[in-house]
N, C-alpha and C positions, 0 to 999 in steps of 0.2 A: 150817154148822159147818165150822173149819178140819179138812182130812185131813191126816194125820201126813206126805205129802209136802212140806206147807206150811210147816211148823214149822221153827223153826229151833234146830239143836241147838246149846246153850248150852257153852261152853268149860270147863265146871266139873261135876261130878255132884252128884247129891244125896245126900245122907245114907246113904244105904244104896249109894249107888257106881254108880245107875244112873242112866241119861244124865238131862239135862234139857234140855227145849224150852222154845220162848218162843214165842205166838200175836198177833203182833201184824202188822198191816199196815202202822205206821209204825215206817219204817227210822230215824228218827233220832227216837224213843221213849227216855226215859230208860234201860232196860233193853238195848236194841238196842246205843246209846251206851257203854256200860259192857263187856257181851260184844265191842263192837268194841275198848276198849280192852284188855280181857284177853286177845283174843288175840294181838294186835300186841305187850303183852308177852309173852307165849308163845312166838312167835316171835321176836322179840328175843333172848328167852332163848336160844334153842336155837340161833341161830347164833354166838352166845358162847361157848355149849359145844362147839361143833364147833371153832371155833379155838381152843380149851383140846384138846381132844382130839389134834388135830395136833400141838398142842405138847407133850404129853404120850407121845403114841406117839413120835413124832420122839425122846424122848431116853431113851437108850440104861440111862438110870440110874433108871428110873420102875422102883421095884415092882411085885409084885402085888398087895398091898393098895391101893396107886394107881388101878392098871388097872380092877381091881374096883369100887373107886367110882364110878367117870368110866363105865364102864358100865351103872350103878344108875342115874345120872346122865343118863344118854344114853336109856336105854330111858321113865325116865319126860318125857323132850321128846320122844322119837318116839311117846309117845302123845298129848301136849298137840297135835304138828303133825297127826298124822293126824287128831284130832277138828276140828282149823281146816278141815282138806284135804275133809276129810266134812260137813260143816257148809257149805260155801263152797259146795261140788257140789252139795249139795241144795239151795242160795240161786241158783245157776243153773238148774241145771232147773228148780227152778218159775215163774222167769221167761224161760223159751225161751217163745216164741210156739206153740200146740200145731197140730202139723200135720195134715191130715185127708188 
């Protein structure tokens, strides 16, 4: 049986907002496939946001209703990248060679 260090956490949640894994061995599995492509846009995304962000802090004439979006904005790509970031770590370490 795969151990939950195995798994790979999936770029999206489920239904009720808690994570989802994938148990498979093959990396280029239709599902594998498709979590590689959503998180490449995830990332994508969130570094388009970040230069929206600079340009937006950068001008002197951005409201607060502004600012406050682009922070609702920002807060939910720093979760999309940390679950890439955490997800990627645990796709390395289970294939580090184990040391004895």
């Amino acid at each position: 049986m795969t151990t939950r260090d195995e798994l790979r956490l999936l770029p999206w949640s489920g239904l009720d907002g808690k994570p989802s894994y994938l148990s498979t061995d093959d990396r280029d599995s239709r599902m594998s496939r498709l979590a590689d492509n959503i998180e490449a846009v995830q990332l994508g995304m969130a570094a388009e946001l970040m230069e929206q962000a600079l340009d937006t802090l950068g001008d002197e004439d951005t409201d607060l209703e502004d600012v406050r979006l682009l922070v609702k904005e920002l807060t939910g790509a720093l979760r999309d990248v940390l679950r890439v970031a955490t997800s990627r770590g645990h796709l390395l370490a289970a294939n580090e060679p184990h040391r004895s």
